[in-house]
N, CA, C, O and CB atoms as a CASP TS submission, in Angstrom:
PFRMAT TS
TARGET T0000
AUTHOR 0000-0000-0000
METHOD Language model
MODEL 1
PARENT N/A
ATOM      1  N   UNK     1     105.329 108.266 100.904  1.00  0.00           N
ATOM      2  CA  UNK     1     105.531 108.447 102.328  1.00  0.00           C
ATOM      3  C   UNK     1     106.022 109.873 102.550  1.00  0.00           C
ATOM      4  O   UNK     1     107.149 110.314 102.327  1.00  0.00           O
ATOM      5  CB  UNK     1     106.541 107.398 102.901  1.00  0.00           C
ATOM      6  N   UNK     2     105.124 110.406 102.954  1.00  0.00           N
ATOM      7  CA  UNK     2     105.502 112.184 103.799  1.00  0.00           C
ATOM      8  C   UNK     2     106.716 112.040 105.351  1.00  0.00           C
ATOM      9  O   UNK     2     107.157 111.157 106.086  1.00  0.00           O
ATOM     10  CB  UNK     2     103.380 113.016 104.729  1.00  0.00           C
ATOM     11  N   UNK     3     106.791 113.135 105.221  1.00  0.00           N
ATOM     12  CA  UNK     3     108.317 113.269 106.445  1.00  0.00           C
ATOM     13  C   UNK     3     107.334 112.776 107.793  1.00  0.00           C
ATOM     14  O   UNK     3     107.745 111.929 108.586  1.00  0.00           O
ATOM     15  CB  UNK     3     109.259 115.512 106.773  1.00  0.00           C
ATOM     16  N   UNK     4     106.228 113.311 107.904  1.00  0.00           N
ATOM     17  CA  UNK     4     105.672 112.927 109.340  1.00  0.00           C
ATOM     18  C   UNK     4     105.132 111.244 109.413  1.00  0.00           C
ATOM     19  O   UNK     4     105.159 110.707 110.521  1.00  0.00           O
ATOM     20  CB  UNK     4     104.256 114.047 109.692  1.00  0.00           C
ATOM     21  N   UNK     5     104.667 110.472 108.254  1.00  0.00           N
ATOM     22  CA  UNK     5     104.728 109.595 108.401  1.00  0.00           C
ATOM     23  C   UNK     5     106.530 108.194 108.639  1.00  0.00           C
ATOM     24  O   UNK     5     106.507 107.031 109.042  1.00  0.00           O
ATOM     25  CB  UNK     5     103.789 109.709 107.485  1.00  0.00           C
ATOM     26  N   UNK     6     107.558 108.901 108.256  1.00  0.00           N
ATOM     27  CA  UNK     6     108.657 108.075 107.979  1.00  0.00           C
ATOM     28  C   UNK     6     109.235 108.633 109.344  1.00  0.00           C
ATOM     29  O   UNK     6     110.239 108.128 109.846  1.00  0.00           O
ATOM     30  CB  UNK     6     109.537 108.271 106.449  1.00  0.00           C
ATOM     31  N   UNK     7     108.665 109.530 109.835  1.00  0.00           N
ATOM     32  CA  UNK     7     109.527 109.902 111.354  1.00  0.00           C
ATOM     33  C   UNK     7     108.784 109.105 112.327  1.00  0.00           C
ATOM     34  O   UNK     7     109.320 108.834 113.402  1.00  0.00           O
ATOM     35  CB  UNK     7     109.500 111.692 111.930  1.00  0.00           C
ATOM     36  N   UNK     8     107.183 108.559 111.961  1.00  0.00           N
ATOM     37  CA  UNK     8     106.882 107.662 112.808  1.00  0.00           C
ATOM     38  C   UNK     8     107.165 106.503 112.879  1.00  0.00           C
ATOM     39  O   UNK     8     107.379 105.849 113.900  1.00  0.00           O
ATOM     40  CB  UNK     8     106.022 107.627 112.898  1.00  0.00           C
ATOM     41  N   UNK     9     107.193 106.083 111.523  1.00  0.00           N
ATOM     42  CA  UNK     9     107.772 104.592 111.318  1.00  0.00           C
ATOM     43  C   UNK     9     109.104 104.347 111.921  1.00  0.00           C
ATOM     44  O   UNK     9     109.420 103.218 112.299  1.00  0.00           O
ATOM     45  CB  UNK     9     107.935 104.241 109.802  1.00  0.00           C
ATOM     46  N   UNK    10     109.914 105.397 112.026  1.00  0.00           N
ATOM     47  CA  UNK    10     111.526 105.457 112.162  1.00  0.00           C
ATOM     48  C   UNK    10     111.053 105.613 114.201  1.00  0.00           C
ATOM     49  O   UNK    10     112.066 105.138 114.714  1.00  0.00           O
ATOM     50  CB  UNK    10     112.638 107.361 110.974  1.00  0.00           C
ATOM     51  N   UNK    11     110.436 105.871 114.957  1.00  0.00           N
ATOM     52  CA  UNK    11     110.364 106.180 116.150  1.00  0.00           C
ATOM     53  C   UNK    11     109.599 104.931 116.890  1.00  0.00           C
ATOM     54  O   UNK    11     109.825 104.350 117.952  1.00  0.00           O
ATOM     55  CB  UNK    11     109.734 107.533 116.237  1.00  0.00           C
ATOM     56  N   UNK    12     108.518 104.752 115.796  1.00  0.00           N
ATOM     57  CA  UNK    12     108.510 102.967 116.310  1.00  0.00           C
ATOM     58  C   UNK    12     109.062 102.340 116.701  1.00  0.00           C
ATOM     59  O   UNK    12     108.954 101.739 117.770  1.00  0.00           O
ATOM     60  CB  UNK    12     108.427 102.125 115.813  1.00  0.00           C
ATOM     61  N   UNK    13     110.241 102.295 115.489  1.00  0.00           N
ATOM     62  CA  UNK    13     110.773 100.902 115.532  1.00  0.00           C
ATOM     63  C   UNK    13     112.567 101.272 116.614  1.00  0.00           C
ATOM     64  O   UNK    13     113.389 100.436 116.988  1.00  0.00           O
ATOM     65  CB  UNK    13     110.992 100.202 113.402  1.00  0.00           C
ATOM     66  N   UNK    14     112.588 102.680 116.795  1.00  0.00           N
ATOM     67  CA  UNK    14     113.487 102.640 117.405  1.00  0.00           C
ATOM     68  C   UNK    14     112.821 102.714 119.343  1.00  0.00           C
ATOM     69  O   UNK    14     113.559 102.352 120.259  1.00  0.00           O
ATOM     70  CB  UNK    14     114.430 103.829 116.681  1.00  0.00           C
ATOM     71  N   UNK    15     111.856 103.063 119.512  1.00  0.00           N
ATOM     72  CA  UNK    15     111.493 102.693 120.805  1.00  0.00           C
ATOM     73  C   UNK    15     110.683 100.756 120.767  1.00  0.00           C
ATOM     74  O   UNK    15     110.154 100.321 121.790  1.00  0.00           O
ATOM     75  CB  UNK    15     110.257 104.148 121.326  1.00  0.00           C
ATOM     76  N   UNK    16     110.717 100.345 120.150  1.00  0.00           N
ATOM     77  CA  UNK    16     110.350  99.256 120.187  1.00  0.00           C
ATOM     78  C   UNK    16     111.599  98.285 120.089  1.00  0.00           C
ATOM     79  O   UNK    16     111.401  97.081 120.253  1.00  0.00           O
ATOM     80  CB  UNK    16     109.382  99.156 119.261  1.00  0.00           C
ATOM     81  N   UNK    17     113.114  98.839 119.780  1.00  0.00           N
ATOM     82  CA  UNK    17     114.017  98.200 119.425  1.00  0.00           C
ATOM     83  C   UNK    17     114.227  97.004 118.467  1.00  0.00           C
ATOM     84  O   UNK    17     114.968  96.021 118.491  1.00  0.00           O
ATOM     85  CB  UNK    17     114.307  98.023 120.294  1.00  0.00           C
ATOM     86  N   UNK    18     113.198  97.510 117.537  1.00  0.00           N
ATOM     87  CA  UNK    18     113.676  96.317 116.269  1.00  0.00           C
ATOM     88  C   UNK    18     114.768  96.367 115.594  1.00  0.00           C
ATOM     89  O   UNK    18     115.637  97.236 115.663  1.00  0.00           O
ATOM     90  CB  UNK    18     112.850  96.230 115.141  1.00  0.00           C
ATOM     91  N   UNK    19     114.741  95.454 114.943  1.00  0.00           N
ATOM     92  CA  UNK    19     115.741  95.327 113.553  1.00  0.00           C
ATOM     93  C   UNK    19     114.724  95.812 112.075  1.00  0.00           C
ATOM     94  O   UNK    19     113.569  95.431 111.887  1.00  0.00           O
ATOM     95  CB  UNK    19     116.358  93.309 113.356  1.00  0.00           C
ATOM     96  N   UNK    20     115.282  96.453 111.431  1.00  0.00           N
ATOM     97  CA  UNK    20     115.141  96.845 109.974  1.00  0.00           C
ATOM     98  C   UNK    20     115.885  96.447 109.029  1.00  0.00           C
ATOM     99  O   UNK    20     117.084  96.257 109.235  1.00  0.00           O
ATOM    100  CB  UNK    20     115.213  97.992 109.795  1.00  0.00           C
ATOM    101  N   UNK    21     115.359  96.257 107.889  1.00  0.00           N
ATOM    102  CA  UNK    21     116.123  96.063 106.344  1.00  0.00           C
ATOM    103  C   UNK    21     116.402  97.281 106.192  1.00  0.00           C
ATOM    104  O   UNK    21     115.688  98.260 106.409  1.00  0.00           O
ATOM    105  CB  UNK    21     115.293  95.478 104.975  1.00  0.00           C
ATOM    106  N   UNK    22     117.979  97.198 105.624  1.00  0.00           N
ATOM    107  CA  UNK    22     118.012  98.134 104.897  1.00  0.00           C
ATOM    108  C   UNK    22     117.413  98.761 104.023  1.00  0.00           C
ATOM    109  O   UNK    22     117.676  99.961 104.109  1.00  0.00           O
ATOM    110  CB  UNK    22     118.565  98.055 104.618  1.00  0.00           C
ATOM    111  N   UNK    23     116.407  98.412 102.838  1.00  0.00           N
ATOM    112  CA  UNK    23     115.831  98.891 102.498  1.00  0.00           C
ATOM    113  C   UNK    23     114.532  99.787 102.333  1.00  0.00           C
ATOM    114  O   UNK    23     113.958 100.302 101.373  1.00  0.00           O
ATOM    115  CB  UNK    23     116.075  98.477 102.332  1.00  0.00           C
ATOM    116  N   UNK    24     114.333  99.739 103.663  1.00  0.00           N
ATOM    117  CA  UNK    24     112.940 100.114 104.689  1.00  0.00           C
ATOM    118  C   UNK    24     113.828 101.733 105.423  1.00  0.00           C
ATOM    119  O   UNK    24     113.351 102.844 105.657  1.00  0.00           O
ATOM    120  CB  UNK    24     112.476  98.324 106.384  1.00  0.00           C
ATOM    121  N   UNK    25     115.126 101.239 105.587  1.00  0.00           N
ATOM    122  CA  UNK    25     115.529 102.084 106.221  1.00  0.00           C
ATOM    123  C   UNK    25     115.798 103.338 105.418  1.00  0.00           C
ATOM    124  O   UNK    25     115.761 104.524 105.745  1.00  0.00           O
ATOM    125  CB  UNK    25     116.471 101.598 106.853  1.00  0.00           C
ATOM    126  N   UNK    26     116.119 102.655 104.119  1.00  0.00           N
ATOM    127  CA  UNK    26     116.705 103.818 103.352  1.00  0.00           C
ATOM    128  C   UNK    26     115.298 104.670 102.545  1.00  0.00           C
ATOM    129  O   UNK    26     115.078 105.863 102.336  1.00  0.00           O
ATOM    130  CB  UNK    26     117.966 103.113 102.109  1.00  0.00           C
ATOM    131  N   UNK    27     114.705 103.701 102.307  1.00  0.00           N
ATOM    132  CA  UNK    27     113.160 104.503 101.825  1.00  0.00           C
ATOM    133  C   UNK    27     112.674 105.572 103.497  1.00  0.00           C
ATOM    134  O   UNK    27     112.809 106.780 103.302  1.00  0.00           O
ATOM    135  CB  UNK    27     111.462 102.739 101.381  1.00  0.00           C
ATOM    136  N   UNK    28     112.302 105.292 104.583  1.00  0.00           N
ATOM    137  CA  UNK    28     112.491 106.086 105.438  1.00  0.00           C
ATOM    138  C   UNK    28     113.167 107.719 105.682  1.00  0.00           C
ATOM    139  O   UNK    28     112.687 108.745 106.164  1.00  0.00           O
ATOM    140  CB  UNK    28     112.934 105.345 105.925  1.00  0.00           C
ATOM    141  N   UNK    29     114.706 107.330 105.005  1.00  0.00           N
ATOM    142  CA  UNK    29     115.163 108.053 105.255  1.00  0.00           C
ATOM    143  C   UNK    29     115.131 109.105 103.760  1.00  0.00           C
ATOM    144  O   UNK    29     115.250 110.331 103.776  1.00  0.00           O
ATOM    145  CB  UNK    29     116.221 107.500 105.911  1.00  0.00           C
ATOM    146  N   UNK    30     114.986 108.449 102.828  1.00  0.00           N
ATOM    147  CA  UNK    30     114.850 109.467 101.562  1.00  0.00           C
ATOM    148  C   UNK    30     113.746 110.317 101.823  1.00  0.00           C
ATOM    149  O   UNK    30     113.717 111.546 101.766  1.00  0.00           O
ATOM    150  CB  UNK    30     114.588 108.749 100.113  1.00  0.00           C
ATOM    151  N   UNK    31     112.619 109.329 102.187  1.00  0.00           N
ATOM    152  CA  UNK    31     111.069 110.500 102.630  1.00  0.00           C
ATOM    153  C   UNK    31     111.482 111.373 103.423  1.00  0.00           C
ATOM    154  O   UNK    31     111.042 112.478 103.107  1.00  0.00           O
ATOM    155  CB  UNK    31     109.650 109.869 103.525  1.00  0.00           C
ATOM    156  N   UNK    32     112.235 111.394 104.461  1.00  0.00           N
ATOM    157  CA  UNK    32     112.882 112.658 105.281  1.00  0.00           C
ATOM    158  C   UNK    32     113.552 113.817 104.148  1.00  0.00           C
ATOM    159  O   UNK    32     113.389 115.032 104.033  1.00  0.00           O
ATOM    160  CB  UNK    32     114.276 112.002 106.417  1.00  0.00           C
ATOM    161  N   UNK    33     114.126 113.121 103.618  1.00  0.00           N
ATOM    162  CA  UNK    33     115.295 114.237 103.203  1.00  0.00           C
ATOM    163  C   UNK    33     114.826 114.714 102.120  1.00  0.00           C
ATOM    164  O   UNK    33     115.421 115.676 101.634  1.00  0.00           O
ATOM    165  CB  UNK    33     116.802 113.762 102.923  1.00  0.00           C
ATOM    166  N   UNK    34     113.593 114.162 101.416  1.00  0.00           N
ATOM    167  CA  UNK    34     112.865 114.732 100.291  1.00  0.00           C
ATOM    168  C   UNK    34     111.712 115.961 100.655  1.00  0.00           C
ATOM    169  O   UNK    34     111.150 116.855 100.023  1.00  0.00           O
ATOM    170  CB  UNK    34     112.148 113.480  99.594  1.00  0.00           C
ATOM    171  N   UNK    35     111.713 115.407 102.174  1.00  0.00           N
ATOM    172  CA  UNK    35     110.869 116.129 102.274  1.00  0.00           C
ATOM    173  C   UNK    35     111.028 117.704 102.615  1.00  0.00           C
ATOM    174  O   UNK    35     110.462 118.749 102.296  1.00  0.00           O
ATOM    175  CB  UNK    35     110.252 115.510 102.989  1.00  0.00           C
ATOM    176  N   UNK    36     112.093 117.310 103.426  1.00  0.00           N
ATOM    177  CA  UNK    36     113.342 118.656 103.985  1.00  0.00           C
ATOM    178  C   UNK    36     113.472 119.336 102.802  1.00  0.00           C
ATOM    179  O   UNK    36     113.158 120.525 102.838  1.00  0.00           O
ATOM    180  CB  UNK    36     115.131 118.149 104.550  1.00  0.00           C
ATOM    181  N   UNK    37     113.994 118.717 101.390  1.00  0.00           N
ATOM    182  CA  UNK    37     114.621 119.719 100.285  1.00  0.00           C
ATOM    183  C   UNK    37     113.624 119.982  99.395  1.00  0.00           C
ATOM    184  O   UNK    37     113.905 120.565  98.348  1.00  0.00           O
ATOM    185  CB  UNK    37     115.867 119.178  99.461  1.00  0.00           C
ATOM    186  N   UNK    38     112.193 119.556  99.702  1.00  0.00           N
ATOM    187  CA  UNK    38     111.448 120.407  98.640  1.00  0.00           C
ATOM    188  C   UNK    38     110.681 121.585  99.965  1.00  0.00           C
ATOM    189  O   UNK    38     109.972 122.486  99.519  1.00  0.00           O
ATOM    190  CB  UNK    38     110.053 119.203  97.450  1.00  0.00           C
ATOM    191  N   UNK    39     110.810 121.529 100.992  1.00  0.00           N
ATOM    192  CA  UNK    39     110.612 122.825 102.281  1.00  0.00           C
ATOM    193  C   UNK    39     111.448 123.566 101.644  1.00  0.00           C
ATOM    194  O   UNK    39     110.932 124.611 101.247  1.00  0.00           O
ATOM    195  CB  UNK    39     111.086 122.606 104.075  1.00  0.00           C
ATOM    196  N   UNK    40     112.719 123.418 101.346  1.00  0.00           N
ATOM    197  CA  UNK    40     113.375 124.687 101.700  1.00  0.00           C
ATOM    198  C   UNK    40     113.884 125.029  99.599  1.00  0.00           C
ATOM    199  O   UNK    40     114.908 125.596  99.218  1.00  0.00           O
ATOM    200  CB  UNK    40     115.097 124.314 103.284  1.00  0.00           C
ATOM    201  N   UNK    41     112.861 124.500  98.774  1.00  0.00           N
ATOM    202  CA  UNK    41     112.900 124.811  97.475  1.00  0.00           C
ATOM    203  C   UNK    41     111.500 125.797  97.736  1.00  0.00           C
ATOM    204  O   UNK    41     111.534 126.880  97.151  1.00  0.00           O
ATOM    205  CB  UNK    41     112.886 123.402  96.320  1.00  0.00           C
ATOM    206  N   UNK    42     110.601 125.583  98.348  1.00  0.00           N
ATOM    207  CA  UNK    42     109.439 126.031  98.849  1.00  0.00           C
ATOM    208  C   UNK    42     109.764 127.182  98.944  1.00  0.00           C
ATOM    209  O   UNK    42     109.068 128.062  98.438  1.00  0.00           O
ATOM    210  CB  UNK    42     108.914 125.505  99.945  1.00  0.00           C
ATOM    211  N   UNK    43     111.284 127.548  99.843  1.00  0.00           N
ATOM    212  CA  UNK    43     111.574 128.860 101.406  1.00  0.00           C
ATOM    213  C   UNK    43     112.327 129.671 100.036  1.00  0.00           C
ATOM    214  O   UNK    43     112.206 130.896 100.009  1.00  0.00           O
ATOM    215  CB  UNK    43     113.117 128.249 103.472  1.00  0.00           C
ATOM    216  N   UNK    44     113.058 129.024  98.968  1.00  0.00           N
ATOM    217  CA  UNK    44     113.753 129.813  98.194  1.00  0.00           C
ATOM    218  C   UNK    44     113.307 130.186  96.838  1.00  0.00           C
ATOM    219  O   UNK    44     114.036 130.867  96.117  1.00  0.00           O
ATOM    220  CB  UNK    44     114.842 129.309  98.132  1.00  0.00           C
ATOM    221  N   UNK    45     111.963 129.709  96.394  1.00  0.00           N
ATOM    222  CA  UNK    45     110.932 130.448  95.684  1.00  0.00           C
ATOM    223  C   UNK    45     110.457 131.495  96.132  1.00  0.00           C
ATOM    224  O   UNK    45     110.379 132.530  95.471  1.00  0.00           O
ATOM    225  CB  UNK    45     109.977 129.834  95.462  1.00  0.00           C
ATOM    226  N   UNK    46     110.088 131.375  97.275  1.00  0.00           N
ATOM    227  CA  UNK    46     109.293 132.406  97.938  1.00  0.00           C
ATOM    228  C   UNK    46     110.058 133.917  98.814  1.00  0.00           C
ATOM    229  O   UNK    46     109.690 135.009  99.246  1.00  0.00           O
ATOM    230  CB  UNK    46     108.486 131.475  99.000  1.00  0.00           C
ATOM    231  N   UNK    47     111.357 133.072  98.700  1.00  0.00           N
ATOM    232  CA  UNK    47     112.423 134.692  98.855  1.00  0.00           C
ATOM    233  C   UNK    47     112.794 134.993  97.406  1.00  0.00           C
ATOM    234  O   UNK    47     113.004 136.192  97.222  1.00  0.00           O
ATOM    235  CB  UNK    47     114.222 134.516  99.891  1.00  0.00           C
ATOM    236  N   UNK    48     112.911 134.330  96.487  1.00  0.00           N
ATOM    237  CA  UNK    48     113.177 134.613  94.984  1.00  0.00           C
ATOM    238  C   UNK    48     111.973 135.759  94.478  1.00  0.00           C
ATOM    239  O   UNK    48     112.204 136.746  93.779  1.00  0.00           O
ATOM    240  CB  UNK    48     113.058 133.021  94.029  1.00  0.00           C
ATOM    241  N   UNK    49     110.599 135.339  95.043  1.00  0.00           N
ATOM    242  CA  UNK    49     109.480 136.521  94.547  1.00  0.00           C
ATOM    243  C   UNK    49     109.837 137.398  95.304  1.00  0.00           C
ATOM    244  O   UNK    49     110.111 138.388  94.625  1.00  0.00           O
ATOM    245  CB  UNK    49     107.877 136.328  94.675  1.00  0.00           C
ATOM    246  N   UNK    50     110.075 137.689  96.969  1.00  0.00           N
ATOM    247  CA  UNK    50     110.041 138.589  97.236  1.00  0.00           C
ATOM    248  C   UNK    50     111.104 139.516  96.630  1.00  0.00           C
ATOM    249  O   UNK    50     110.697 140.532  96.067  1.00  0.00           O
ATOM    250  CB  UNK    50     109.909 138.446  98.290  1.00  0.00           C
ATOM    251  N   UNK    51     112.414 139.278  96.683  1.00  0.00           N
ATOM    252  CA  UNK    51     113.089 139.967  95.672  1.00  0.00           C
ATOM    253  C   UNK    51     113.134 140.529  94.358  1.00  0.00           C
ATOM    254  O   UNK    51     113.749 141.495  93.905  1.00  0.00           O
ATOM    255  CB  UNK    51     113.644 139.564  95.604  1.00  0.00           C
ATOM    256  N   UNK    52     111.919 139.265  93.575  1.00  0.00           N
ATOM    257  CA  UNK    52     111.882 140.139  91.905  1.00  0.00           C
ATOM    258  C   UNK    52     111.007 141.350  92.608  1.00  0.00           C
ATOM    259  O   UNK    52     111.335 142.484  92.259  1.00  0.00           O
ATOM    260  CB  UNK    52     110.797 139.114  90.156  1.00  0.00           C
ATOM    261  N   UNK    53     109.900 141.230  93.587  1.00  0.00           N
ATOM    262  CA  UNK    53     108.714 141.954  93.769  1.00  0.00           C
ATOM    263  C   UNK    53     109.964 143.420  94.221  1.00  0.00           C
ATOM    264  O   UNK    53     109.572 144.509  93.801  1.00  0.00           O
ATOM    265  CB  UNK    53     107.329 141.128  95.168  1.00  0.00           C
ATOM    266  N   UNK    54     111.111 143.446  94.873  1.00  0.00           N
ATOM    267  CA  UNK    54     111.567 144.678  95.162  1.00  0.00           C
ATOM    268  C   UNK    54     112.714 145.336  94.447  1.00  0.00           C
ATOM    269  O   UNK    54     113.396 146.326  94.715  1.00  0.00           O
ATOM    270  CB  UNK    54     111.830 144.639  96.361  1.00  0.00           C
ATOM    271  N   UNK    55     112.712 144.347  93.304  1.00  0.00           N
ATOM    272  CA  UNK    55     113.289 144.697  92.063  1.00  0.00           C
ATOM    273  C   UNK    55     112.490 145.607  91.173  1.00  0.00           C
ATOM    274  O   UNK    55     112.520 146.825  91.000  1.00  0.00           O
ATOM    275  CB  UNK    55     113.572 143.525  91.371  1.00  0.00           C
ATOM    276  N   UNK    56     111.775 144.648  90.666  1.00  0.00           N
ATOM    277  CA  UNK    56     110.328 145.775  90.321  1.00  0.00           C
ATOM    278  C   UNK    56     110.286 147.264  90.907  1.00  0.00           C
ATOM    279  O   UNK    56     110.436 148.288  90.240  1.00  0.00           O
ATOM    280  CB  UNK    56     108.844 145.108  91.036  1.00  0.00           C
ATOM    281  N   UNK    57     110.136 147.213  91.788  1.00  0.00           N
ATOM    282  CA  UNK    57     109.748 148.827  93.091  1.00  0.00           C
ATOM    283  C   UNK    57     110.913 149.255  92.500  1.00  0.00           C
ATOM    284  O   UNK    57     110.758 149.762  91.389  1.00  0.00           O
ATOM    285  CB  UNK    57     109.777 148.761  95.343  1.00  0.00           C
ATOM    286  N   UNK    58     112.232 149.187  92.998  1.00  0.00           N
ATOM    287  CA  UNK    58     112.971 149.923  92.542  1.00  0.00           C
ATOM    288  C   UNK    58     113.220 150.421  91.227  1.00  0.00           C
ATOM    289  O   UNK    58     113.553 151.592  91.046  1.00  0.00           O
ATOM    290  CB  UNK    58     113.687 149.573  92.887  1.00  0.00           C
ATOM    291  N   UNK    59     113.083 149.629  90.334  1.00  0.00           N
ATOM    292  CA  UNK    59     113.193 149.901  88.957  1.00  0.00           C
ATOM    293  C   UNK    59     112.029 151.049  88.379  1.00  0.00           C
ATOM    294  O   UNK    59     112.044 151.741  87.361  1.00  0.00           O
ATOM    295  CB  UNK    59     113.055 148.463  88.229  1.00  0.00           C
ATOM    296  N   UNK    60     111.006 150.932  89.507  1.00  0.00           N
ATOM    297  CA  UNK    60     110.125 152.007  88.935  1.00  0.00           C
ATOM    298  C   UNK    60     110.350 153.207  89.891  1.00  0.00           C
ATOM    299  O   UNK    60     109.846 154.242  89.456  1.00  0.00           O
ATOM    300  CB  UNK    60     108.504 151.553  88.849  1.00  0.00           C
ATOM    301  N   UNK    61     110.889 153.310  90.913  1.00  0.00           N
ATOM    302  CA  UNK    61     111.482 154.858  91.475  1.00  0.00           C
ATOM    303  C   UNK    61     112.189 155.354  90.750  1.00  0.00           C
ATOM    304  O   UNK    61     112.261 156.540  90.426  1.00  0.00           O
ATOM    305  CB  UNK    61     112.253 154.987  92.652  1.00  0.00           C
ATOM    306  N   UNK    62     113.133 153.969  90.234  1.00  0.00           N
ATOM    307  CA  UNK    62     114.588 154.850  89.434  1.00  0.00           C
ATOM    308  C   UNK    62     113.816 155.788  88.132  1.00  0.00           C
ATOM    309  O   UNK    62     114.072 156.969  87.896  1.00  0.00           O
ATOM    310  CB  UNK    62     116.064 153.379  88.492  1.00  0.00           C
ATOM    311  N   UNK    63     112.736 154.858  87.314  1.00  0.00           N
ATOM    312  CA  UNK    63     112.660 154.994  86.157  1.00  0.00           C
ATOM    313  C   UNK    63     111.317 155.997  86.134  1.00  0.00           C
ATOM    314  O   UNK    63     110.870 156.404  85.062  1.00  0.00           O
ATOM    315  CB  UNK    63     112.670 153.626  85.450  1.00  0.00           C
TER
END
């Protein structure tokens, strides 16, 4: 389950006013938050290259 599917399931059932198992709820909510922390493992790879990339540059002005 992807974040856009568990935000629908989760918007269903809260405009429809059901009841949920906990365990529906909590799978729901892990797909959110898994999905959130591999985005922003995504956001901090990709500032990690840009930095070796201006590490590099510099190391070759200096050198």
């Amino acid at each position: 389950m992807n974040y856009e599917e568990a935000q629908r399931q989760l918007r269903y059932v809260l405009t429809k006013q059901q009841t949920i198992g906990i365990p529906r709820l909590k799978r729901i909510l892990e797909a959110m938050e898994f999905d959130r922390l591999s985005q922003s493992n995504k956001d901090l790879r990709r500032q990690n290259k840009k930095l070796r990339g201006r590490i590099e540059r510099l190391k070759n002005v200096e050198g």
